[in-house]
MIVOVEX-786142 format. One record per residue (C-alpha): residue number from 1; residue in one letter; x, y, z. Coordinates in pm, 1 decimal, padded with zeros to 6 digits. Layout:
// MIVOVEX-786142
<pt NUM; 'a'; <X; Y; Z>> ...
// end
This chain:
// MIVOVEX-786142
<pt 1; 'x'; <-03521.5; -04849.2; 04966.4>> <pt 2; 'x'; <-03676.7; -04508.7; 04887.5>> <pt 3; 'x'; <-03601.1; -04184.3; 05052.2>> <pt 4; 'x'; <-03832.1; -04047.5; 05295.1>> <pt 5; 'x'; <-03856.9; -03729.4; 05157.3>> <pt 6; 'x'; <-03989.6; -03767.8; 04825.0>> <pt 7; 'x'; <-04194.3; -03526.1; 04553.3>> <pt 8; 'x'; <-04218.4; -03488.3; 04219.5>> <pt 9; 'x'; <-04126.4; -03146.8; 04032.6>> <pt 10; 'x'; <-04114.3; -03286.1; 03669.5>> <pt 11; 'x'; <-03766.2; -03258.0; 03527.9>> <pt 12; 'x'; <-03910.5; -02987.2; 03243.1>> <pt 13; 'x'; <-04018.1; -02731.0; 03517.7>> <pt 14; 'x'; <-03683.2; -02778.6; 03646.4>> <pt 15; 'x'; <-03517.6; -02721.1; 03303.5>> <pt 16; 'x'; <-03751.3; -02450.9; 03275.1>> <pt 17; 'x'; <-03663.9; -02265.8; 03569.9>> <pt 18; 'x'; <-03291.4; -02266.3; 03479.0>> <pt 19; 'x'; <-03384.9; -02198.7; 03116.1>> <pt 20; 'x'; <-03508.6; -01854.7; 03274.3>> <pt 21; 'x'; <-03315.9; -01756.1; 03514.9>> <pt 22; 'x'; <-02949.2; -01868.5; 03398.8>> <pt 23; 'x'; <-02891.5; -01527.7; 03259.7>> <pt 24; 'x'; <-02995.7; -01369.1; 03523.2>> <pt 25; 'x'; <-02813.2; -01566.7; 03804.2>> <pt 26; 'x'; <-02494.3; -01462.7; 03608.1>> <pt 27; 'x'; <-02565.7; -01138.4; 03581.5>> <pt 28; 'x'; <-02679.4; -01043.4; 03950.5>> <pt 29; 'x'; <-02533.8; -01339.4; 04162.9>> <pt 30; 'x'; <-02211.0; -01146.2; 04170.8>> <pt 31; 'x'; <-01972.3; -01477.8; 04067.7>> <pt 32; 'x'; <-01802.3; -01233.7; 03782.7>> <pt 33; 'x'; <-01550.7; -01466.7; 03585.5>> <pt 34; 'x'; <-01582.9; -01778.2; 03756.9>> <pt 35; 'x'; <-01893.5; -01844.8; 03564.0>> <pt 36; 'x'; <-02035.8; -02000.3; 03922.3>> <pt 37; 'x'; <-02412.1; -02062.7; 03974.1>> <pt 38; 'x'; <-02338.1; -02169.3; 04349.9>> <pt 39; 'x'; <-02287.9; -02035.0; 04648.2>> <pt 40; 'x'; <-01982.4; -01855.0; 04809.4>> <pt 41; 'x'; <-01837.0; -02010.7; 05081.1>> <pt 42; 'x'; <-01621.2; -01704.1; 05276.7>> <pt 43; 'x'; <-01391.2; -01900.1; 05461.7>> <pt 44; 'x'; <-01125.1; -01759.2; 05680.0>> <pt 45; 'x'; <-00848.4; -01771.1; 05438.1>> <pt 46; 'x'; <-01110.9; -01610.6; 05161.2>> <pt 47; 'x'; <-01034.8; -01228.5; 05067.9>> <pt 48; 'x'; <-01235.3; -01141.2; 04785.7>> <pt 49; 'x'; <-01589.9; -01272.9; 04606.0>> <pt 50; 'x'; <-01379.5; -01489.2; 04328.5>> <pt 51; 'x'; <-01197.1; -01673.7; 04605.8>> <pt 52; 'x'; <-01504.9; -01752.5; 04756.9>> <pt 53; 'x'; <-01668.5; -01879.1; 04459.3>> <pt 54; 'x'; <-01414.4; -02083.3; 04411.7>> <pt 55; 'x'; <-01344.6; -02236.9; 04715.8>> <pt 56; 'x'; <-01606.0; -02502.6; 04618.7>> <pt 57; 'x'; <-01387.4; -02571.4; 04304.4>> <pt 58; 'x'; <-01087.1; -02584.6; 04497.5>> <pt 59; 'x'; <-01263.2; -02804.6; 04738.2>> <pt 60; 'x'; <-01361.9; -03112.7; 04474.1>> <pt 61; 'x'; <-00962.8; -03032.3; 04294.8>> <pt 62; 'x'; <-00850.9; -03121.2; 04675.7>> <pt 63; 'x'; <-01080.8; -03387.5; 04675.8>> <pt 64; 'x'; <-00926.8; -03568.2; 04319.3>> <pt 65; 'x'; <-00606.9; -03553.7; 04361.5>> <pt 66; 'x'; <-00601.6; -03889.0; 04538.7>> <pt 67; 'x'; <-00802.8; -04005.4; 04229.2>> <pt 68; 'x'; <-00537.5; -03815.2; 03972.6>> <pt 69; 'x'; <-00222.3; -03947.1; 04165.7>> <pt 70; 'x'; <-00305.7; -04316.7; 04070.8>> <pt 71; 'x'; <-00417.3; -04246.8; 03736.9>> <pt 72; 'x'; <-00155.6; -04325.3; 03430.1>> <pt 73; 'x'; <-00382.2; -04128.4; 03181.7>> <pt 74; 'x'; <-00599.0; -03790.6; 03223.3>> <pt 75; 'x'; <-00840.9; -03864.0; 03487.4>> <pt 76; 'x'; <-01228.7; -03808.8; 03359.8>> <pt 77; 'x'; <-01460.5; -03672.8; 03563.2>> <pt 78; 'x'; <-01852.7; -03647.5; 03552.1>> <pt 79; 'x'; <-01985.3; -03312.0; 03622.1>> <pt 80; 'x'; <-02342.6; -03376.8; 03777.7>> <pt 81; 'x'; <-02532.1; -03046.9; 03678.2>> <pt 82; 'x'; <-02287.6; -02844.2; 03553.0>> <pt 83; 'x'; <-02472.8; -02526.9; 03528.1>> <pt 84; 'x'; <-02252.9; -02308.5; 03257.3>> <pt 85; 'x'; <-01977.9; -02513.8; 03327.4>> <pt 86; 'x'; <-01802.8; -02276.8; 03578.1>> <pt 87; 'x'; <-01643.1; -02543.7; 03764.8>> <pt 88; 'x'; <-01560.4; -02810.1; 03494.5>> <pt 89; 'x'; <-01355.1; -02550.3; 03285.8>> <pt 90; 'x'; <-01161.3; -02431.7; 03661.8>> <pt 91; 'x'; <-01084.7; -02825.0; 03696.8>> <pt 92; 'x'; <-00974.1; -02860.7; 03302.2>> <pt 93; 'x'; <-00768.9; -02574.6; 03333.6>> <pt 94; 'x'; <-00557.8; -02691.8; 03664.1>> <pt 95; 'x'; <-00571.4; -03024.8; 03656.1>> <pt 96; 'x'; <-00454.6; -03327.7; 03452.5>> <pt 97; 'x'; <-00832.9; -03366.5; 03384.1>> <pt 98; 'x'; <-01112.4; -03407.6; 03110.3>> <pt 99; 'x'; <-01476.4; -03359.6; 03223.0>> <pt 100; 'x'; <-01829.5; -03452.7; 03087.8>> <pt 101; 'x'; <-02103.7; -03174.8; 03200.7>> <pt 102; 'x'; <-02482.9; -03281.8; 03229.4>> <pt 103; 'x'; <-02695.6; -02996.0; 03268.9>> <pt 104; 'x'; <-03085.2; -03024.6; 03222.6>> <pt 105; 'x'; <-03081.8; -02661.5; 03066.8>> <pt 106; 'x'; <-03052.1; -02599.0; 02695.5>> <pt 107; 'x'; <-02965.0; -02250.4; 02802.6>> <pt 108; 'x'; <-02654.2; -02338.9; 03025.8>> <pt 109; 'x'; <-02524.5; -02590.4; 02775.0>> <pt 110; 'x'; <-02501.8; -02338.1; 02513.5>> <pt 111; 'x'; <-02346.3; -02145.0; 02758.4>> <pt 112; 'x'; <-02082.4; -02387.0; 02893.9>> <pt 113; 'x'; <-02036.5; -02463.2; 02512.4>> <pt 114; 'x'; <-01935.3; -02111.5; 02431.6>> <pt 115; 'x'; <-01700.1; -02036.9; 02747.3>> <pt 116; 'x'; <-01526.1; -02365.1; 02672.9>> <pt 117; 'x'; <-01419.5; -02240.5; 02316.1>> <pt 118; 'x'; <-01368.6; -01889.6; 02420.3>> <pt 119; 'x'; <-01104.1; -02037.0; 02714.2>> <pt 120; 'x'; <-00973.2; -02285.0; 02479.0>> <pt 121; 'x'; <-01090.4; -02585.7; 02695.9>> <pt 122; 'x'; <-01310.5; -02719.2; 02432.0>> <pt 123; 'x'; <-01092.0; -03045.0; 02410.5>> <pt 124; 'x'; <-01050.7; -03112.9; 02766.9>> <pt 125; 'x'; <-01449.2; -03058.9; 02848.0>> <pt 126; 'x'; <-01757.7; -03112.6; 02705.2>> <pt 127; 'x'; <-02118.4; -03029.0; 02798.4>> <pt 128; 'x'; <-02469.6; -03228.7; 02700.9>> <pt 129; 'x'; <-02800.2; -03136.0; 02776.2>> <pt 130; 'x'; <-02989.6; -03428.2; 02963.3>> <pt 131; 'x'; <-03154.7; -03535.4; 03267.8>> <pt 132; 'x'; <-02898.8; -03685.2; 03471.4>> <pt 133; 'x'; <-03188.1; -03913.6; 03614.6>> <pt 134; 'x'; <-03176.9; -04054.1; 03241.5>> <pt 135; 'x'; <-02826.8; -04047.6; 03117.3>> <pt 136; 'x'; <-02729.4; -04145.6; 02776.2>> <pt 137; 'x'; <-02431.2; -04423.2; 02729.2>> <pt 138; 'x'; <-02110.1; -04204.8; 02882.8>> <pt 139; 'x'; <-01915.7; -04475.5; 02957.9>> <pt 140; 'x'; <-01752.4; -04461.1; 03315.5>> <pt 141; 'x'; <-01562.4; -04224.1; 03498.7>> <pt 142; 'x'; <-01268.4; -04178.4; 03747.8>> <pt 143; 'x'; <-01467.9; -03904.2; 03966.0>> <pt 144; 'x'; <-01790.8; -03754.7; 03987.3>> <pt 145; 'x'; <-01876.4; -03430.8; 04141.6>> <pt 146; 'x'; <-02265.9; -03248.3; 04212.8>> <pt 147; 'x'; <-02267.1; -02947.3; 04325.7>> <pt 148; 'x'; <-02639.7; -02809.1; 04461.4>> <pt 149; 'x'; <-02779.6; -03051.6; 04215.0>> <pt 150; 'x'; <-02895.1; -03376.4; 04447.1>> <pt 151; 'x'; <-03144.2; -03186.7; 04547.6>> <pt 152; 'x'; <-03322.8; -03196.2; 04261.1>> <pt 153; 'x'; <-03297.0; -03561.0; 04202.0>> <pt 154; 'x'; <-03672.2; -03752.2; 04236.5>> <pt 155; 'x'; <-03530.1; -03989.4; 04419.2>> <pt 156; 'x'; <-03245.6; -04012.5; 04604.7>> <pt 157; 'x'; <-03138.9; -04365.5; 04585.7>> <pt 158; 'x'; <-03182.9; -04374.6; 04218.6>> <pt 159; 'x'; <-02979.4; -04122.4; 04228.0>> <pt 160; 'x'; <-02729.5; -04276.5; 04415.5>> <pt 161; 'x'; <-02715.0; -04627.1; 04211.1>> <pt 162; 'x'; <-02713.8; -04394.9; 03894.8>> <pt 163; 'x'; <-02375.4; -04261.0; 04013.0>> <pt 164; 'x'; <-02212.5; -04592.6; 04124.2>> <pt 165; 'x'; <-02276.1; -04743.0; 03799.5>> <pt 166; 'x'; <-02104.7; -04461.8; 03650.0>> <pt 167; 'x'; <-01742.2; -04495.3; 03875.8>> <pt 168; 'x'; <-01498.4; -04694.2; 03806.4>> <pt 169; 'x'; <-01388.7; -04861.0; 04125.8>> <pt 170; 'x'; <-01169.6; -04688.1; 04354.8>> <pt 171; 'x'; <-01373.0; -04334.9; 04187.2>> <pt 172; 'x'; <-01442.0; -04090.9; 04404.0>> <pt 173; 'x'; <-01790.1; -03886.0; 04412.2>> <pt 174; 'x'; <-01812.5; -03558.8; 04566.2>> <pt 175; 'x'; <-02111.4; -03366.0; 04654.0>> <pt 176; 'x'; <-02197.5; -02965.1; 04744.6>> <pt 177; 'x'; <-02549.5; -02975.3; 04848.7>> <pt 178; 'x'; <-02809.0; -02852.1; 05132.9>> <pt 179; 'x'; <-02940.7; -03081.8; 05393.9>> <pt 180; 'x'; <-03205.9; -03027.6; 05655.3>> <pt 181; 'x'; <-03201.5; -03165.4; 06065.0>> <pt 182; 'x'; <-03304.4; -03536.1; 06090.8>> <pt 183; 'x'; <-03600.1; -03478.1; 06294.4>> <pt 184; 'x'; <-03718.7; -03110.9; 06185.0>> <pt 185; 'x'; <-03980.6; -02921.8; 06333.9>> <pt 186; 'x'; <-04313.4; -02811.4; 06212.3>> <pt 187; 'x'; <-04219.4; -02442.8; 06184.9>> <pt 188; 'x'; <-03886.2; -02567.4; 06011.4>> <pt 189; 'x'; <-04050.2; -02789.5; 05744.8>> <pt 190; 'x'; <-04278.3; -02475.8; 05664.8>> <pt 191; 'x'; <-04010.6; -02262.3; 05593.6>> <pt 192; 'x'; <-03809.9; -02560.3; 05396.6>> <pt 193; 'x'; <-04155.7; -02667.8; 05202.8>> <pt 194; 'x'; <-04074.1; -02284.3; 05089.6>> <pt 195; 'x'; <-03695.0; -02318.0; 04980.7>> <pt 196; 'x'; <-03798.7; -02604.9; 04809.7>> <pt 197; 'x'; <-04089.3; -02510.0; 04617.1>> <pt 198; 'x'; <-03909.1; -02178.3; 04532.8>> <pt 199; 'x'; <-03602.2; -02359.1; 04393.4>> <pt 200; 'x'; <-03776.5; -02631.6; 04200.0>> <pt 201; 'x'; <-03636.8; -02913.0; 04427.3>> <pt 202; 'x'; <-03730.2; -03269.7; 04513.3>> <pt 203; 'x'; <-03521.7; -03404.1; 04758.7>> <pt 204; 'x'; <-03333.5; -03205.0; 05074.1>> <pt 205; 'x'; <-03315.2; -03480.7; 05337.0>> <pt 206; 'x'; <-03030.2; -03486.4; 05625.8>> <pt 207; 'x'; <-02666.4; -03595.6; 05579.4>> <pt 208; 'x'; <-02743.7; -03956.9; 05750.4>> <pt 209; 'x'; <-03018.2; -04015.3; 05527.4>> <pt 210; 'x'; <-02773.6; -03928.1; 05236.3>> <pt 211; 'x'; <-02533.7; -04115.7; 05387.6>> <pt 212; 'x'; <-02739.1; -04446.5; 05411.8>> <pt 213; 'x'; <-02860.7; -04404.9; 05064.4>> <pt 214; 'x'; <-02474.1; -04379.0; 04939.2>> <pt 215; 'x'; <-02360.1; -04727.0; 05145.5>> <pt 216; 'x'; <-02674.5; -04885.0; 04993.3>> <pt 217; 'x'; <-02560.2; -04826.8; 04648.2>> <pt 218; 'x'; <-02195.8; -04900.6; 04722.0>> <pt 219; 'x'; <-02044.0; -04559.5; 04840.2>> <pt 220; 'x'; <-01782.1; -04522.4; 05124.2>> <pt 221; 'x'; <-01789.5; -04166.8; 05289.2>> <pt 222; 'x'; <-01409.8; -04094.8; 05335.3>> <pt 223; 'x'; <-01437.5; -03679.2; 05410.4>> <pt 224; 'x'; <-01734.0; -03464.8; 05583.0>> <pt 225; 'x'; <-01678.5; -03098.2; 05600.9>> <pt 226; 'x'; <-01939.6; -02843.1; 05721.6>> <pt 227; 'x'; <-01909.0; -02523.1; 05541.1>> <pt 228; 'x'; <-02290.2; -02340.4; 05671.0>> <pt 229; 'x'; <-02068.9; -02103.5; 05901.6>> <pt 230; 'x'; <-01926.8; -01953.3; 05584.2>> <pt 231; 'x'; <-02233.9; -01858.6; 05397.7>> <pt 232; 'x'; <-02257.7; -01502.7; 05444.9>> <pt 233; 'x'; <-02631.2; -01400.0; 05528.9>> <pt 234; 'x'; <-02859.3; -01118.1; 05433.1>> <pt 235; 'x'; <-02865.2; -00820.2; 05761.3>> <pt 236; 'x'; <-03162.2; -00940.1; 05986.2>> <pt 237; 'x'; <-03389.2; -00655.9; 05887.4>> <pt 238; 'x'; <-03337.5; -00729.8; 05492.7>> <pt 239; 'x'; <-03401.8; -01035.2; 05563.2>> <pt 240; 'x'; <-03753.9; -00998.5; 05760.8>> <pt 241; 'x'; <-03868.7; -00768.1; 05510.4>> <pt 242; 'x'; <-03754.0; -01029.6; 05206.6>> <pt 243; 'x'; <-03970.2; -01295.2; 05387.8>> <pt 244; 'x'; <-04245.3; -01103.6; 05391.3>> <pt 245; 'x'; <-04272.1; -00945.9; 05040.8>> <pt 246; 'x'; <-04192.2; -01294.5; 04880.9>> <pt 247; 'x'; <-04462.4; -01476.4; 05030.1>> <pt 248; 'x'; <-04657.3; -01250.2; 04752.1>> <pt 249; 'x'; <-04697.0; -01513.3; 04470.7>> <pt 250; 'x'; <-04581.0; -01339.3; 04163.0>> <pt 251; 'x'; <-04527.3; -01559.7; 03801.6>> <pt 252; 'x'; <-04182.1; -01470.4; 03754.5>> <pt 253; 'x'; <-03903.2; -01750.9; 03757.3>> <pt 254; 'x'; <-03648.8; -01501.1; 03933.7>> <pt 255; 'x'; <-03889.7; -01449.2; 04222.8>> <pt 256; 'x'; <-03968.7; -01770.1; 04252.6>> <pt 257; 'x'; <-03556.3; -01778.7; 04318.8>> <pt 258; 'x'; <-03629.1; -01519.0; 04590.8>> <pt 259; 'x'; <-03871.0; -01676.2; 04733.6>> <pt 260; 'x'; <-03634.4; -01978.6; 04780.5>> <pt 261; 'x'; <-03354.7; -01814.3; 04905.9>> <pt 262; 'x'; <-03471.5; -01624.7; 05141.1>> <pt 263; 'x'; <-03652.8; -01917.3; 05270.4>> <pt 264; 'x'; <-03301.8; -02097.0; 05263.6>> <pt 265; 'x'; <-03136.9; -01808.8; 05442.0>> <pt 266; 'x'; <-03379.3; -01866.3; 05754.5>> <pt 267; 'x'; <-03317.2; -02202.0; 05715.6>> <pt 268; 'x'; <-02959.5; -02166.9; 05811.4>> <pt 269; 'x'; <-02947.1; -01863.7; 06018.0>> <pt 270; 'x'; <-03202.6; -02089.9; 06290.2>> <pt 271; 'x'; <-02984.4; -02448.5; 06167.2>> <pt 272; 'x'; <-03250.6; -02621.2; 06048.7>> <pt 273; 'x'; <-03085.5; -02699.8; 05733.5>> <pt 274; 'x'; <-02676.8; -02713.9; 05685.8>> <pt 275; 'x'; <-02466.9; -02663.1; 05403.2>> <pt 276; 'x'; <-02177.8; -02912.4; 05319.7>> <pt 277; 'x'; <-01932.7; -03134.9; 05122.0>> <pt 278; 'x'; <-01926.9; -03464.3; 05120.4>> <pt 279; 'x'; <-01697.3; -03718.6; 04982.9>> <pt 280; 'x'; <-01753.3; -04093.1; 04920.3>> <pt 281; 'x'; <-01499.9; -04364.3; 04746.0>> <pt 282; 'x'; <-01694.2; -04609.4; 04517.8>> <pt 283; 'x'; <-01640.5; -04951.8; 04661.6>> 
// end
């Protein structure tokens, strides 16, 4: 069984993108010390930017504890595009927890590599650069988390099956991630043809189709939580005059982020795609 919503941006365009913009994101995406290259979920009980860039984190700790609770030994999880680590070293530092980051950037691992040492979390984390389409031998896990990273997968099922095999049973896997209306419209597969090809992204299909892929490779979905009405959006005239100036095509990685997330921001502000956490038990 394949997705239906299958293309093919090669992994090093991918790596190349975050190769480029990585500094950038951390310098302008306003995460601060959390170290977070996704989004910020403003929740009602959210006061300040670090609490919503973290309530992702605090989300997949949530999420473990189940996991960590029946574990005699320190629970390992798998960190499924890890960016710079922000959320593996938040989960080493809190929890009875080691964690394996795969990140397809050179840049980011260095990165994650440095903050671990600097935060003294070297020996309770560690970060490789790979393709998490083509693992190396890791062994297996208790947990396995991807945040805003499915979407880049080439295909979802593989995906999927690549994860299972890496549980243990009983594991959980938890993922972050956009996903688009089951039946979208012309005028809304325009606008996410443009999120996509801005971000670098493959595969953005709806939760069911997610969902089917997951039971086919042996995943249970045991929590479902819709987060889209916390992503704060740009004003409506900002974000008029963004979609028109980024449908210029410039050759600079960062607009090509613009480009993307502006076209994302439409997205949700007329529902065609959501934004939410899902969490699946391995059978």
């Amino acid at each position: 069984m394949k997705e239906p919503n299958h293309s093919s941006t090669p992994a090093a365009d991918v790596a190349r993108y975050y190769d480029a913009n990585t500094h950038k994101f951390l310098r302008f995406g306003g995460s601060g010390n959390t170290s977070a290259i996704h989004r910020a979920i403003w929740a009602a009980n959210v006061n300040n930017a670090t609490e919503a860039f973290e309530y992702l984190n605090d989300l997949i700790a949530q999420a473990l504890r189940p996991v960590i609770t029946t574990k005699p030994a320190t629970t390992k999880c798998l960190d499924l595009g890890c960016g710079v680590g922000g959320t593996a070293l938040y989960l080493a530092n809190r929890l009875d927890v080691s964690v394996t980051g795969v990140t397809i950037s050179k840049t980011q691992c260095e990165i994650a590599n440095t903050l671990a040492e600097q935060r003294k979390l070297a020996a309770k984390t560690r970060f490789i650069a790979a393709d998490f389409e083509a693992l190396p031998e890791l062994g297996t896990f208790d947990a396995a988390y991807a945040i805003e990273s499915f979407v880049h997968a080439r295909d979802g099922l593989a995906f999927m099956n690549m994860v299972a095999k890496q549980l243990e049973p009983g594991a959980r896997f938890i993922m972050c991630d956009d996903f688009t209306q089951k039946n979208a419209s012309a005028k809304a597969q325009r606008s996410i043809a443009r999120f996509k090809r801005g971000w670098h992204l493959n595969t953005v299909l709806s939760t069911e189709e997610v969902c089917t892929l997951a039971s086919s490779a042996g995943l249970r979905l045991v929590e479902q939580h819709d987060l889209s009405a916390y992503l704060r959006q740009f004003p409506s005239p900002l974000l008029w005059a963004l979609t028109q100036l980024t449908r210029i095509p410039l050759p600079w990685a960062y607009w090509d982020n613009l480009a993307g997330g502006t076209a994302l921001q439409n997205c949700v502000k007329k529902g065609w795609t959501q934004y939410q956490a899902l969490v699946w038990e391995r059978l």
